[in-house]
N, CA, C and O atoms as a Tripos MOL2 file, in Angstrom:
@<TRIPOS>MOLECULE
protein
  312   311    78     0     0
PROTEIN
NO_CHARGES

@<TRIPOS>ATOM
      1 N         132.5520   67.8980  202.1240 N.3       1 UNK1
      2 CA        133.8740   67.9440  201.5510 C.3       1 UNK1
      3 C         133.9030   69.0640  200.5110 C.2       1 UNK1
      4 O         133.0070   68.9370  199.6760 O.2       1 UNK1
      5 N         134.6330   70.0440  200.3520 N.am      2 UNK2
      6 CA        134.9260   70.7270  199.6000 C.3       2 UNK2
      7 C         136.2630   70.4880  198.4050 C.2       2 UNK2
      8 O         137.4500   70.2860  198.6610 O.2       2 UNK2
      9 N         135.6160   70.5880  197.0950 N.am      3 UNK3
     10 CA        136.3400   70.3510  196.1350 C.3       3 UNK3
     11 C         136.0470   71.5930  194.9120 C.2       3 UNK3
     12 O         134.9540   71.8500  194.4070 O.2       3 UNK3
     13 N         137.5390   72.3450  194.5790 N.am      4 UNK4
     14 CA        137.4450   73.5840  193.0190 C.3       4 UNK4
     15 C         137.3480   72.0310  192.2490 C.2       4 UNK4
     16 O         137.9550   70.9610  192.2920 O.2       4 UNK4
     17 N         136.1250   72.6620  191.4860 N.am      5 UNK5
     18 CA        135.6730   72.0500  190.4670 C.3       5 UNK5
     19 C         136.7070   72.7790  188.5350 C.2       5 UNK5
     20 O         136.3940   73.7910  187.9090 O.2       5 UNK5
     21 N         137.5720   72.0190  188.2680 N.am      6 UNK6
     22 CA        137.8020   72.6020  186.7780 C.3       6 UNK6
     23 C         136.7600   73.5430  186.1080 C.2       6 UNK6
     24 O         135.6360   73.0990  185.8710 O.2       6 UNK6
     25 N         137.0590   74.7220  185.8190 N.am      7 UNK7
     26 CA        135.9580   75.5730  185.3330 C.3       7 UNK7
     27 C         135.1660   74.5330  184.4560 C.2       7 UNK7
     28 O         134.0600   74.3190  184.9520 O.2       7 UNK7
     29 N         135.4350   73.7190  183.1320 N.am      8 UNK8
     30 CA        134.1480   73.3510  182.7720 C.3       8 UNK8
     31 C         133.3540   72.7910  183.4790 C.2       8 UNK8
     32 O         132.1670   72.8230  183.1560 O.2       8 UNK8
     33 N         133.8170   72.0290  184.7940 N.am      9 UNK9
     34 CA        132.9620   70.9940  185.5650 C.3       9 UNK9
     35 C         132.1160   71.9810  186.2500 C.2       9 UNK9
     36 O         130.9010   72.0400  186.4350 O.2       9 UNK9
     37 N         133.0290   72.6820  186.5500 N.am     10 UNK10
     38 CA        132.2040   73.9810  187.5180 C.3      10 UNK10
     39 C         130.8200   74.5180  186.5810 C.2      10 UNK10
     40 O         129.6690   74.3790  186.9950 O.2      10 UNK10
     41 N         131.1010   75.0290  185.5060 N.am     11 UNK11
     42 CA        129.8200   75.2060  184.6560 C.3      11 UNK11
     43 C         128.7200   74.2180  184.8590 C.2      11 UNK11
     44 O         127.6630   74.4920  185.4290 O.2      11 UNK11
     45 N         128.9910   73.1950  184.4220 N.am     12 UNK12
     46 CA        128.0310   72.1210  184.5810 C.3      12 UNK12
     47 C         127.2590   71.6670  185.7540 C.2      12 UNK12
     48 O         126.3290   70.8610  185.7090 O.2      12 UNK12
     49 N         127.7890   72.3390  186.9660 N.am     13 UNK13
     50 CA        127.3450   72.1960  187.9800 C.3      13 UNK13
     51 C         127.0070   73.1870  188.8200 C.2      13 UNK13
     52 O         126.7740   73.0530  190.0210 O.2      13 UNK13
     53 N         126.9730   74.3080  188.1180 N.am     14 UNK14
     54 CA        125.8050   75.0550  188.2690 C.3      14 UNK14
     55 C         124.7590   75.5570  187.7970 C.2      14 UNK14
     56 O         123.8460   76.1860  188.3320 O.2      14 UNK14
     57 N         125.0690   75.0300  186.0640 N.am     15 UNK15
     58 CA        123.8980   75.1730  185.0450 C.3      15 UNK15
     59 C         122.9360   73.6220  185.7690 C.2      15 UNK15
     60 O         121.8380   73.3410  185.2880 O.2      15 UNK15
     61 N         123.4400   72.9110  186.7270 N.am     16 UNK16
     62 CA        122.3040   71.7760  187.5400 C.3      16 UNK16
     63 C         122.0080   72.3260  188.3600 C.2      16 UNK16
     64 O         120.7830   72.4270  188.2860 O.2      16 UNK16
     65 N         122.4880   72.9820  189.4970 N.am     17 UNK17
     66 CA        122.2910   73.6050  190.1780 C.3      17 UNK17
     67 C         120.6450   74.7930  190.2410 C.2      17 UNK17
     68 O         119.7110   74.8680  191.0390 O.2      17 UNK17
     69 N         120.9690   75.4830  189.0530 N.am     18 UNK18
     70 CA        119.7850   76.6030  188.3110 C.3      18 UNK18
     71 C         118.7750   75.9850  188.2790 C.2      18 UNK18
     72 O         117.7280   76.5640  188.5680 O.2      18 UNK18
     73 N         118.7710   74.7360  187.9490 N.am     19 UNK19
     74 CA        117.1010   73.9360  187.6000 C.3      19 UNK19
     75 C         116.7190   74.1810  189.2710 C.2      19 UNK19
     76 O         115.6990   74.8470  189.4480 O.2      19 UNK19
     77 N         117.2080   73.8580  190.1140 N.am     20 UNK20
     78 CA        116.2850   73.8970  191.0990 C.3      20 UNK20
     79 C         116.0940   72.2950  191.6130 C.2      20 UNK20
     80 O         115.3060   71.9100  192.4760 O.2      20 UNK20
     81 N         116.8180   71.6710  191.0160 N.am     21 UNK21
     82 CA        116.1600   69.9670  190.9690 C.3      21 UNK21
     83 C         117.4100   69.5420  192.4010 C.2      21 UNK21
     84 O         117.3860   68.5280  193.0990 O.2      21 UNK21
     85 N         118.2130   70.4820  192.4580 N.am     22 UNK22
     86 CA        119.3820   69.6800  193.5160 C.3      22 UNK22
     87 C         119.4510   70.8720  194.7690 C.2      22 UNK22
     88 O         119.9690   71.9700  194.5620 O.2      22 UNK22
     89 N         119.0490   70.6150  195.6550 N.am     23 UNK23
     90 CA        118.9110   71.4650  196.7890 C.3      23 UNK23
     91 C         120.5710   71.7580  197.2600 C.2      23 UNK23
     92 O         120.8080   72.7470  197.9530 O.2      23 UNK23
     93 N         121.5460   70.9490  196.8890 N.am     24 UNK24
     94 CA        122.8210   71.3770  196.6910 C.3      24 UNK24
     95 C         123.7300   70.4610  195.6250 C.2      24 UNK24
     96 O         123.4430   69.5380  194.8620 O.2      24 UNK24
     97 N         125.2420   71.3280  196.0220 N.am     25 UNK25
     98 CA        126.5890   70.6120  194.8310 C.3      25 UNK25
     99 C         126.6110   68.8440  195.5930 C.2      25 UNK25
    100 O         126.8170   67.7920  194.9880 O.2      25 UNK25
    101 N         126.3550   69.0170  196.9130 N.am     26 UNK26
    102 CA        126.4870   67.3580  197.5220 C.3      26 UNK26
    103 C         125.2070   66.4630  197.1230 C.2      26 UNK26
    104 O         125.3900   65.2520  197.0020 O.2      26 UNK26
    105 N         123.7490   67.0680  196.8870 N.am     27 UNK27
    106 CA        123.3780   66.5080  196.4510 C.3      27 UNK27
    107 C         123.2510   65.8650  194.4680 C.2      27 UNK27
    108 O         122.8520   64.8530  193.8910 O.2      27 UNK27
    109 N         123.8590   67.1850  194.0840 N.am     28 UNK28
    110 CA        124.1890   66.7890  192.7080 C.3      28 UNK28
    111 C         125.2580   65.6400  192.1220 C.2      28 UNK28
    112 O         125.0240   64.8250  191.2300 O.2      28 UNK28
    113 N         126.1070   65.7560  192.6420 N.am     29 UNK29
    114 CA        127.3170   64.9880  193.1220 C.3      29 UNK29
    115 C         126.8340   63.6170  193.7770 C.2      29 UNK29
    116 O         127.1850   62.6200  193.1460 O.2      29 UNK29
    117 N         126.2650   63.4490  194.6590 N.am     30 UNK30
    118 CA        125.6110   62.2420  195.2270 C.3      30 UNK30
    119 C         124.8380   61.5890  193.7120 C.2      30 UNK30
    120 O         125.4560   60.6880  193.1440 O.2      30 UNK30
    121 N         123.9730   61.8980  193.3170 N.am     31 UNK31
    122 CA        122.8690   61.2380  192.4110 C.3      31 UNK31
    123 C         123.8660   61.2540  191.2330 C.2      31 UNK31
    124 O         124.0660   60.0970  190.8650 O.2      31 UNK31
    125 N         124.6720   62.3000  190.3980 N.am     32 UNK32
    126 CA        125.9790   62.1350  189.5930 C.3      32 UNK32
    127 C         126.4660   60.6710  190.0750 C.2      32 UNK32
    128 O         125.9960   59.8830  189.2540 O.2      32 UNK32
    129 N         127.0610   60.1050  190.8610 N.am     33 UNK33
    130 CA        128.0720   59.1810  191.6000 C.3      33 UNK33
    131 C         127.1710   57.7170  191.5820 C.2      33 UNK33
    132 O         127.6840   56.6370  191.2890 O.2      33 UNK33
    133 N         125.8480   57.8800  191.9240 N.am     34 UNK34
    134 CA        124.7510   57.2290  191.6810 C.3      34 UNK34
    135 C         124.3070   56.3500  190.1600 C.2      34 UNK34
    136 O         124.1200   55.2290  189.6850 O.2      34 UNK34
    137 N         124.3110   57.4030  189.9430 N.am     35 UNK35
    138 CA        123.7800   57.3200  188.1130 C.3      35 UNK35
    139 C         125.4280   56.3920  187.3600 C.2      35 UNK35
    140 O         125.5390   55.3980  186.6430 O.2      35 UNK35
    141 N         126.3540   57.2490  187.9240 N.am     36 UNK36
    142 CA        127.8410   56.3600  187.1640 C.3      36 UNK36
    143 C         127.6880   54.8640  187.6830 C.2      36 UNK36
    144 O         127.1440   54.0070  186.9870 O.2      36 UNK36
    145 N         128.2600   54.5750  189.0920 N.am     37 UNK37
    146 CA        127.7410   53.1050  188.9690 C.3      37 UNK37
    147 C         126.3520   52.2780  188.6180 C.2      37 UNK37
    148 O         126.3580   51.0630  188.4200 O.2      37 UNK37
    149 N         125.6830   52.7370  188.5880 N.am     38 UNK38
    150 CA        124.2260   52.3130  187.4550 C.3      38 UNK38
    151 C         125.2470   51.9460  186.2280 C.2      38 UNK38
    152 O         125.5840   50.8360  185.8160 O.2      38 UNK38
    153 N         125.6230   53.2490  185.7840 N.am     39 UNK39
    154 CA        126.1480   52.7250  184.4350 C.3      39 UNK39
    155 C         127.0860   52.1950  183.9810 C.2      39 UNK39
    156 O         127.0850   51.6940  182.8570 O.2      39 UNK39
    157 N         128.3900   52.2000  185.0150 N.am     40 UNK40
    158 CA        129.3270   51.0690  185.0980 C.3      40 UNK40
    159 C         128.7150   49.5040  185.3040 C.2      40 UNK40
    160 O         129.0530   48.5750  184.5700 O.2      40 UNK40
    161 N         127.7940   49.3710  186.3820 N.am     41 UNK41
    162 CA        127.1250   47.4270  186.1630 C.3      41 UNK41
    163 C         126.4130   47.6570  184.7900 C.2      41 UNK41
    164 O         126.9580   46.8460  184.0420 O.2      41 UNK41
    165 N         125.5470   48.2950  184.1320 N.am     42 UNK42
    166 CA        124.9370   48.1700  183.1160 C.3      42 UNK42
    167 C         126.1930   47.7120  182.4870 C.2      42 UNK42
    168 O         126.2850   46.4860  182.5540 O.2      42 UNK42
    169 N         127.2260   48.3040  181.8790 N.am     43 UNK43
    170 CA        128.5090   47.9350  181.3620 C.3      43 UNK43
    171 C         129.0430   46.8280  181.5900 C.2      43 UNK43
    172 O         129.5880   46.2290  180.6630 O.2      43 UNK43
    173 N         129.0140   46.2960  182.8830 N.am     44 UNK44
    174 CA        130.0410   45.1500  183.1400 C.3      44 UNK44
    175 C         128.5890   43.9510  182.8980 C.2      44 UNK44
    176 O         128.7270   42.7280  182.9340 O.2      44 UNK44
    177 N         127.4740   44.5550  182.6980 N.am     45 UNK45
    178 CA        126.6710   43.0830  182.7200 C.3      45 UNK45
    179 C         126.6370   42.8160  181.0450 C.2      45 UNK45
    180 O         126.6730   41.6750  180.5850 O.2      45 UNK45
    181 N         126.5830   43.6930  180.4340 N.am     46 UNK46
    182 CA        126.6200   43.9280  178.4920 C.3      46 UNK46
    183 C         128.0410   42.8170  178.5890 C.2      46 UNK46
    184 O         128.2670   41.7250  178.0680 O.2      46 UNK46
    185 N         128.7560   43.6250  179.4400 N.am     47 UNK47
    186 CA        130.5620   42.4180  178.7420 C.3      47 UNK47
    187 C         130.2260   41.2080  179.4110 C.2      47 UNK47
    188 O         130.4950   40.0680  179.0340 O.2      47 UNK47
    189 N         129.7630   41.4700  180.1860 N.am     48 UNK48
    190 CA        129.5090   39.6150  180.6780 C.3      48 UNK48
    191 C         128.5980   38.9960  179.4540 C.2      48 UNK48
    192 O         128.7150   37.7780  179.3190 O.2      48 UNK48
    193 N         127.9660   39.4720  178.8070 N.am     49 UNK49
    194 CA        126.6150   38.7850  177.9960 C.3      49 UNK49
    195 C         127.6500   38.3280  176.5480 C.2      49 UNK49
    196 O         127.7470   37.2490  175.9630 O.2      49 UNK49
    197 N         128.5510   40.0980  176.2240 N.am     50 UNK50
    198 CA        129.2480   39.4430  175.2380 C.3      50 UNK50
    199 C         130.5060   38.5660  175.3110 C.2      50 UNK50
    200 O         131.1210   38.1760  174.3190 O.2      50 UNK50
    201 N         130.8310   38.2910  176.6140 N.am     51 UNK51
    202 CA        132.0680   36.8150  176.8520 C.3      51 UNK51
    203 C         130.9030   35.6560  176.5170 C.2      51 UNK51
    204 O         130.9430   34.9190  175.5330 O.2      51 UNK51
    205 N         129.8280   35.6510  177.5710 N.am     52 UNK52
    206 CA        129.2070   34.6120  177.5420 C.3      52 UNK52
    207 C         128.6860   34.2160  175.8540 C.2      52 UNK52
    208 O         128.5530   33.0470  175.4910 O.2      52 UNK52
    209 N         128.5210   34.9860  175.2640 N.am     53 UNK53
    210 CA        128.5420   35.0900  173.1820 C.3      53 UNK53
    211 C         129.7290   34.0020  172.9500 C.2      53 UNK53
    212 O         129.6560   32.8300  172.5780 O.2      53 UNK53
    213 N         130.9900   34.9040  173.3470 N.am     54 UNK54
    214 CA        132.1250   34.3570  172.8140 C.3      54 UNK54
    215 C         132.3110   32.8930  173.2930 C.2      54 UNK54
    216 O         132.9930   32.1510  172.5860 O.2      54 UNK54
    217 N         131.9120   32.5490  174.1210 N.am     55 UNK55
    218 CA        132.6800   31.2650  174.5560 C.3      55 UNK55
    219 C         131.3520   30.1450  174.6910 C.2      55 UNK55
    220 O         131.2300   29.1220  175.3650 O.2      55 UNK55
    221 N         130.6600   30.6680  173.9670 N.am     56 UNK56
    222 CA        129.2700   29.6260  173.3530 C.3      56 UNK56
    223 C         128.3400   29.3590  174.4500 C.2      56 UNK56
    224 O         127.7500   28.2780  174.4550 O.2      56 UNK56
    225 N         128.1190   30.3030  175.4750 N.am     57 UNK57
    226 CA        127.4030   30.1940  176.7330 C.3      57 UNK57
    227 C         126.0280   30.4920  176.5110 C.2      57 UNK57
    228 O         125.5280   31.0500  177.4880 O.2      57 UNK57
    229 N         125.0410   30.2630  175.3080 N.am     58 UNK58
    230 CA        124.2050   30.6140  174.6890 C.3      58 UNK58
    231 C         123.3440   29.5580  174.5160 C.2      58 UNK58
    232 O         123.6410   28.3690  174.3970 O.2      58 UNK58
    233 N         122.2000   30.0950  174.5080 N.am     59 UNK59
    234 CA        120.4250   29.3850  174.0020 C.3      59 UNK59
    235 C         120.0360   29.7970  173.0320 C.2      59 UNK59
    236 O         120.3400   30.9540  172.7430 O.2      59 UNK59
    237 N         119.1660   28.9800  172.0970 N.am     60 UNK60
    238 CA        118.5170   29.1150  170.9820 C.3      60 UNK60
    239 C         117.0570   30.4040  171.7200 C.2      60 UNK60
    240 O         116.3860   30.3370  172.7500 O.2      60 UNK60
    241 N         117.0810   31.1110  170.9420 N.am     61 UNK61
    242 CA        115.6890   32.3770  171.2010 C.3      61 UNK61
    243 C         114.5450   31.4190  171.5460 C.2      61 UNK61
    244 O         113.8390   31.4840  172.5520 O.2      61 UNK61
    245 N         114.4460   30.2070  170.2170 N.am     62 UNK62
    246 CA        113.3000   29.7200  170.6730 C.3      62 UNK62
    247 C         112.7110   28.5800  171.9320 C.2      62 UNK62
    248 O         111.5860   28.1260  172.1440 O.2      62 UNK62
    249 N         114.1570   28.3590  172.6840 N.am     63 UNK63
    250 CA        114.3180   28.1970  174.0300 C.3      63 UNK63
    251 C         114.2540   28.6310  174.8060 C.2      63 UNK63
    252 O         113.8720   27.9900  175.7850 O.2      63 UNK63
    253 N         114.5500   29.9030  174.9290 N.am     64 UNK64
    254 CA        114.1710   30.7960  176.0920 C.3      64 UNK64
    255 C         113.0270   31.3790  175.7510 C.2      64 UNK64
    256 O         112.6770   32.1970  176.6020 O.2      64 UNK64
    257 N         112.0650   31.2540  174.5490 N.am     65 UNK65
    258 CA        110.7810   31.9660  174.2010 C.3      65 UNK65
    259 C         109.9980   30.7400  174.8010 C.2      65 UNK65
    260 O         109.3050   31.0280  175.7770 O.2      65 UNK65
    261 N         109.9810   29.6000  174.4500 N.am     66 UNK66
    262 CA        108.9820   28.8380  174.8700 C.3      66 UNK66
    263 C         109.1580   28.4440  176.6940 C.2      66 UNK66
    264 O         108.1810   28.1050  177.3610 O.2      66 UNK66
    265 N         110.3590   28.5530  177.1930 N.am     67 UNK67
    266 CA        110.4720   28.8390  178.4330 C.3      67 UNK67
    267 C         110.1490   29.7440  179.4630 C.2      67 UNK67
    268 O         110.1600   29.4990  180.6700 O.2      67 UNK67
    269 N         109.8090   30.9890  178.8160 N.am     68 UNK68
    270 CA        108.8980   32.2210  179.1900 C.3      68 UNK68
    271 C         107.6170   31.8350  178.6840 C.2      68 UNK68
    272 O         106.7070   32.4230  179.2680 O.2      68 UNK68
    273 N         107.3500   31.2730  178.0520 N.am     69 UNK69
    274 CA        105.8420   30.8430  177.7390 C.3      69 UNK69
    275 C         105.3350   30.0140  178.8450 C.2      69 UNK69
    276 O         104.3820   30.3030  179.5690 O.2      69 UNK69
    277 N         106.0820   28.9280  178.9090 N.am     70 UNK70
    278 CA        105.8110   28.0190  179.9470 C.3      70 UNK70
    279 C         105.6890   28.5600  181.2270 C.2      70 UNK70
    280 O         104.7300   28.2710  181.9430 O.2      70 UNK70
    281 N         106.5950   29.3350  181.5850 N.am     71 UNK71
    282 CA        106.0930   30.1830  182.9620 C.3      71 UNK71
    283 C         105.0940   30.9520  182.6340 C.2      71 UNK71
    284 O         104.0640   30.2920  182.4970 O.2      71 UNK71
    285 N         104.9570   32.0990  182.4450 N.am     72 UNK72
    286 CA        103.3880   32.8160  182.2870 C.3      72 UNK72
    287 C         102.8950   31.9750  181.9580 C.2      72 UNK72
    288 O         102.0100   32.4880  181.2730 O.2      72 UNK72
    289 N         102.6830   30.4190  181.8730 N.am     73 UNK73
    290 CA        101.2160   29.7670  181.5340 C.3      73 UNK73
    291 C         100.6730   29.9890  179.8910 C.2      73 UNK73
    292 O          99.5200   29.7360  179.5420 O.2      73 UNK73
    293 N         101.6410   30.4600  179.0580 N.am     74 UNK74
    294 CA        100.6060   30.8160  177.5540 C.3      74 UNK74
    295 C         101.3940   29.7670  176.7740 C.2      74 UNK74
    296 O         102.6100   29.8230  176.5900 O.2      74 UNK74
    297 N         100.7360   28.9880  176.4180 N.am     75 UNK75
    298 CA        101.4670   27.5770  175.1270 C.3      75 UNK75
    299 C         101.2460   28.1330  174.2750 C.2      75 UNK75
    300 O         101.7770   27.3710  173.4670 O.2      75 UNK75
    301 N         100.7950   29.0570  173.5780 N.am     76 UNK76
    302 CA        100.5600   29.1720  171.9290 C.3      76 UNK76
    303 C         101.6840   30.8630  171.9600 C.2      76 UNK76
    304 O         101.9930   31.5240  172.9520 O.2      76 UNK76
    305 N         101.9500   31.0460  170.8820 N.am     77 UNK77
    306 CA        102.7800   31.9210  170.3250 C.3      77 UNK77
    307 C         102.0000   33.0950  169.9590 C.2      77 UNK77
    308 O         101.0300   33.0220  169.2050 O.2      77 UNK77
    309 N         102.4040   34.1520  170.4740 N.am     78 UNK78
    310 CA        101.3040   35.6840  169.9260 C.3      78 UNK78
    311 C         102.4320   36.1730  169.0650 C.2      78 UNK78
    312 O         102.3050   37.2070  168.4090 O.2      78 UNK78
@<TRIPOS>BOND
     1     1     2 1
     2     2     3 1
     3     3     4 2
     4     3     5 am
     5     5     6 1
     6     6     7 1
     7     7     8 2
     8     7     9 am
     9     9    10 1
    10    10    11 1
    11    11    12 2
    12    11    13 am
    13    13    14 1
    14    14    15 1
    15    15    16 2
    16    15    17 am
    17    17    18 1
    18    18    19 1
    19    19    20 2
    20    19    21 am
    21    21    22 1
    22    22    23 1
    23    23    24 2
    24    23    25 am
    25    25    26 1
    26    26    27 1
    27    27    28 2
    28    27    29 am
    29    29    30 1
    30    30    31 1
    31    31    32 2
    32    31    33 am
    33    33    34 1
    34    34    35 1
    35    35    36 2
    36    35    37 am
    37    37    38 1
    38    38    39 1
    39    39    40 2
    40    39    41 am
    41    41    42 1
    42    42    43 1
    43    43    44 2
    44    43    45 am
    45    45    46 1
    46    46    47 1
    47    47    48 2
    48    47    49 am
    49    49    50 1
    50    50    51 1
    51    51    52 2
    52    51    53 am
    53    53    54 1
    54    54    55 1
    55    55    56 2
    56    55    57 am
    57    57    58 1
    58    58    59 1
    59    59    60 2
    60    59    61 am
    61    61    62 1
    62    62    63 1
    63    63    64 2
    64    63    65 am
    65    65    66 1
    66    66    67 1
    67    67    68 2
    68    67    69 am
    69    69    70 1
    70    70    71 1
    71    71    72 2
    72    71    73 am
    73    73    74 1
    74    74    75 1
    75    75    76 2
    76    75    77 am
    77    77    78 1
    78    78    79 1
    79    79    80 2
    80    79    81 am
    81    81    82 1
    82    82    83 1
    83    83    84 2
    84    83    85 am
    85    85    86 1
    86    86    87 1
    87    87    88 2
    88    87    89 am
    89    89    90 1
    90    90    91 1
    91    91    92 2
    92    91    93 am
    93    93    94 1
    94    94    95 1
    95    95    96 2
    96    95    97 am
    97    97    98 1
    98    98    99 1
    99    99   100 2
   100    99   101 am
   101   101   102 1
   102   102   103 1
   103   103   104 2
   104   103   105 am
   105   105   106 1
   106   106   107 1
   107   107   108 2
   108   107   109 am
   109   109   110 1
   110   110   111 1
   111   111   112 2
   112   111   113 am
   113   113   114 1
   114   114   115 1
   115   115   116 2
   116   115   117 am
   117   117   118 1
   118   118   119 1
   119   119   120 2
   120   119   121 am
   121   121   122 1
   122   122   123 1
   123   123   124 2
   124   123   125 am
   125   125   126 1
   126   126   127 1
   127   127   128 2
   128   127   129 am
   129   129   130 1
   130   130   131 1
   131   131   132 2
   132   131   133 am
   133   133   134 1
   134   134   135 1
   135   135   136 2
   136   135   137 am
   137   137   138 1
   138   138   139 1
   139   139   140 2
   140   139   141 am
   141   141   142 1
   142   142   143 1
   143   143   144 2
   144   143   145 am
   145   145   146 1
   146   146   147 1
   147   147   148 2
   148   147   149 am
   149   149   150 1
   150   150   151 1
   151   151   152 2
   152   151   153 am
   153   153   154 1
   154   154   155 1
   155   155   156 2
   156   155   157 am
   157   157   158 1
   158   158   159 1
   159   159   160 2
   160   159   161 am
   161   161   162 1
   162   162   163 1
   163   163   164 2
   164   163   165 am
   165   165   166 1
   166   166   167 1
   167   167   168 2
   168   167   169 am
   169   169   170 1
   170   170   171 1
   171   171   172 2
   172   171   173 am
   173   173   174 1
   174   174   175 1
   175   175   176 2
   176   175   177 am
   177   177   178 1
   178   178   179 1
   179   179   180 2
   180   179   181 am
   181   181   182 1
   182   182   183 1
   183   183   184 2
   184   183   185 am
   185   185   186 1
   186   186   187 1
   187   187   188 2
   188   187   189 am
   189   189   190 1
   190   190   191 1
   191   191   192 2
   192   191   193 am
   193   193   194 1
   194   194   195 1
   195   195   196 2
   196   195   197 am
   197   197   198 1
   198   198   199 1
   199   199   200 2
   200   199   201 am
   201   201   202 1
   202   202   203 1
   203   203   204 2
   204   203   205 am
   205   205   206 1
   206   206   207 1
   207   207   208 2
   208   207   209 am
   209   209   210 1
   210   210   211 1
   211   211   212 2
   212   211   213 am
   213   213   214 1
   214   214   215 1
   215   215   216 2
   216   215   217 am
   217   217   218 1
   218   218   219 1
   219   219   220 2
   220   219   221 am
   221   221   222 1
   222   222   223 1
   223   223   224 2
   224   223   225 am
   225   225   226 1
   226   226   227 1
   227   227   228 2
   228   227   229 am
   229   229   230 1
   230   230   231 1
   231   231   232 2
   232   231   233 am
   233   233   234 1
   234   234   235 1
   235   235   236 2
   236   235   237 am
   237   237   238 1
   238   238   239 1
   239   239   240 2
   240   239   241 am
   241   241   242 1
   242   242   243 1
   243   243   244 2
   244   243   245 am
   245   245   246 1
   246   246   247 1
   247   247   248 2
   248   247   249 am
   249   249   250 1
   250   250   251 1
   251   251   252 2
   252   251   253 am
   253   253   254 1
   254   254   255 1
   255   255   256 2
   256   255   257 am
   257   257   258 1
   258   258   259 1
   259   259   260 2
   260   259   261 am
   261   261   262 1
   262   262   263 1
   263   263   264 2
   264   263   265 am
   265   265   266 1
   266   266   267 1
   267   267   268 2
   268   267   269 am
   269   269   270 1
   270   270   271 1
   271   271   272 2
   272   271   273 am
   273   273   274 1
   274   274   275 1
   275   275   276 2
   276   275   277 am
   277   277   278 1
   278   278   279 1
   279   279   280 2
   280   279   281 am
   281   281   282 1
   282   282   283 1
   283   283   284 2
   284   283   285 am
   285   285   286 1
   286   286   287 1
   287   287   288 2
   288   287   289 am
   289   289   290 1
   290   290   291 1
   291   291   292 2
   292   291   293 am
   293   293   294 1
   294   294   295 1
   295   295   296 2
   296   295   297 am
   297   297   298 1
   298   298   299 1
   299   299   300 2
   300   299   301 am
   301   301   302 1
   302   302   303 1
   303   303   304 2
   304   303   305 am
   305   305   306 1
   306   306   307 1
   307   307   308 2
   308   307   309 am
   309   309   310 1
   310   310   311 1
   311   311   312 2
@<TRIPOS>SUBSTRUCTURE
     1 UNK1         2 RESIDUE 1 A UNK
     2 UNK2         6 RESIDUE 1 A UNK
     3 UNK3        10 RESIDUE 1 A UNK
     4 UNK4        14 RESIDUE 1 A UNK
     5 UNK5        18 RESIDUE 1 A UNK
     6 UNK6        22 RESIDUE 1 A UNK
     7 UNK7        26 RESIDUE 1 A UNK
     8 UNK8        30 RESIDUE 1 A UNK
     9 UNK9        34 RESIDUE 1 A UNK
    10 UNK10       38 RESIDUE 1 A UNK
    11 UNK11       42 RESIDUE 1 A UNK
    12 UNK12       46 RESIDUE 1 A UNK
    13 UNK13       50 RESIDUE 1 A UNK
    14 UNK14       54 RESIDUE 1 A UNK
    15 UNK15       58 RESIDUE 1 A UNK
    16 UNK16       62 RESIDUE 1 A UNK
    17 UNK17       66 RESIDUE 1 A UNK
    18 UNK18       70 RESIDUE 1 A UNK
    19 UNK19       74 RESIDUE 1 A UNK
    20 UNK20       78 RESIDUE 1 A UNK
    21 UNK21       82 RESIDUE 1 A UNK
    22 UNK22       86 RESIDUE 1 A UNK
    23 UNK23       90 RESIDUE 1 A UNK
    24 UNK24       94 RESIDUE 1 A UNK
    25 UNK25       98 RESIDUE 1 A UNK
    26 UNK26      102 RESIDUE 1 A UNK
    27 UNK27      106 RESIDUE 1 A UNK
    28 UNK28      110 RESIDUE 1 A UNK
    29 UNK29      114 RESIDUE 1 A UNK
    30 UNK30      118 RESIDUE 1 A UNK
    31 UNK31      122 RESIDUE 1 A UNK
    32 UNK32      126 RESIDUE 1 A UNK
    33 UNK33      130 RESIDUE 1 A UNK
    34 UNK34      134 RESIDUE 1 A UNK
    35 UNK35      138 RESIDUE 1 A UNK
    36 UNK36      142 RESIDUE 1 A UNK
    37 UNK37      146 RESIDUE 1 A UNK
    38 UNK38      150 RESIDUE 1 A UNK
    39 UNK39      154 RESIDUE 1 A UNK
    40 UNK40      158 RESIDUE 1 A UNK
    41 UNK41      162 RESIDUE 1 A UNK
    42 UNK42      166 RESIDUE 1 A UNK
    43 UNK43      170 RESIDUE 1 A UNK
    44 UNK44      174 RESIDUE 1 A UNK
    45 UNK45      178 RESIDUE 1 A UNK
    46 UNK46      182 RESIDUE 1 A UNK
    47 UNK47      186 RESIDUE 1 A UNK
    48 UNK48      190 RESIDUE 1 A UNK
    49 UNK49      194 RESIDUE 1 A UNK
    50 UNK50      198 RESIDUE 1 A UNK
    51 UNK51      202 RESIDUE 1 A UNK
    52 UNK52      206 RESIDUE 1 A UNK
    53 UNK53      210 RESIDUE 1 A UNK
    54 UNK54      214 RESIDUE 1 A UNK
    55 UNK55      218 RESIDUE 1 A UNK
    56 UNK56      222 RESIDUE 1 A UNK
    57 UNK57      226 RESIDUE 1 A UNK
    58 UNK58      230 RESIDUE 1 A UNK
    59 UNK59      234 RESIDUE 1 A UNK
    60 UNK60      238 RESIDUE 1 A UNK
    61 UNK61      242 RESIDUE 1 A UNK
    62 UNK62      246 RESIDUE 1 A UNK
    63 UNK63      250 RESIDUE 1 A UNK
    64 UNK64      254 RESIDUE 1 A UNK
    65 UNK65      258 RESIDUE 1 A UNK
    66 UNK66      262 RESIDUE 1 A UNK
    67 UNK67      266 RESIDUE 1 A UNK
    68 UNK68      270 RESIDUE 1 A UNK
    69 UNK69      274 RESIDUE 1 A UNK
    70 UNK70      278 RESIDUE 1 A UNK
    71 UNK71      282 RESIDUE 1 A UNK
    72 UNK72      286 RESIDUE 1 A UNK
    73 UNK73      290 RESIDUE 1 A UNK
    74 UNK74      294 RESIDUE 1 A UNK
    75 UNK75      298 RESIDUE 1 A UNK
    76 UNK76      302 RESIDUE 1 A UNK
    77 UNK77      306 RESIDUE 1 A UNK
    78 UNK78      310 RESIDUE 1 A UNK
């Protein structure tokens, strides 16, 4: 697919290009597109953690510490 990139975008994607690291604009663009939804779920899992805050969906630390203890097998506290 061919797309004019806005000159700044265009910069940016050929100062990636120069490294040598993207054998092309589709593969830069591919791993770009990649990396955003990575970081959109990273995002939507943070707001899920802070609803689950808000609406008291929460464990004491030292509940989920001695519950990870109990699985790996270690009873005493390092």
């Amino acid at each position: 697919m061919q797309y004019e990139f806005p000159p700044d975008v265009n910069q940016l994607v050929r100062r990636h290009l120069a490294t040598g690291c993207y054998p092309s604009e589709d593969a830069l663009i591919r791993e770009a597109l990649v990396a955003l939804e990575e970081r959109n779920e990273f995002l939507a899992d943070i707001q899920a953690g802070i609803d689950d805050m808000e609406h008291g969906r929460t464990r004491p630390l030292e509940d989920v510490a001695a519950e990870i203890r109990a699985t790996l097998g270690s009873a005493t506290r390092t």
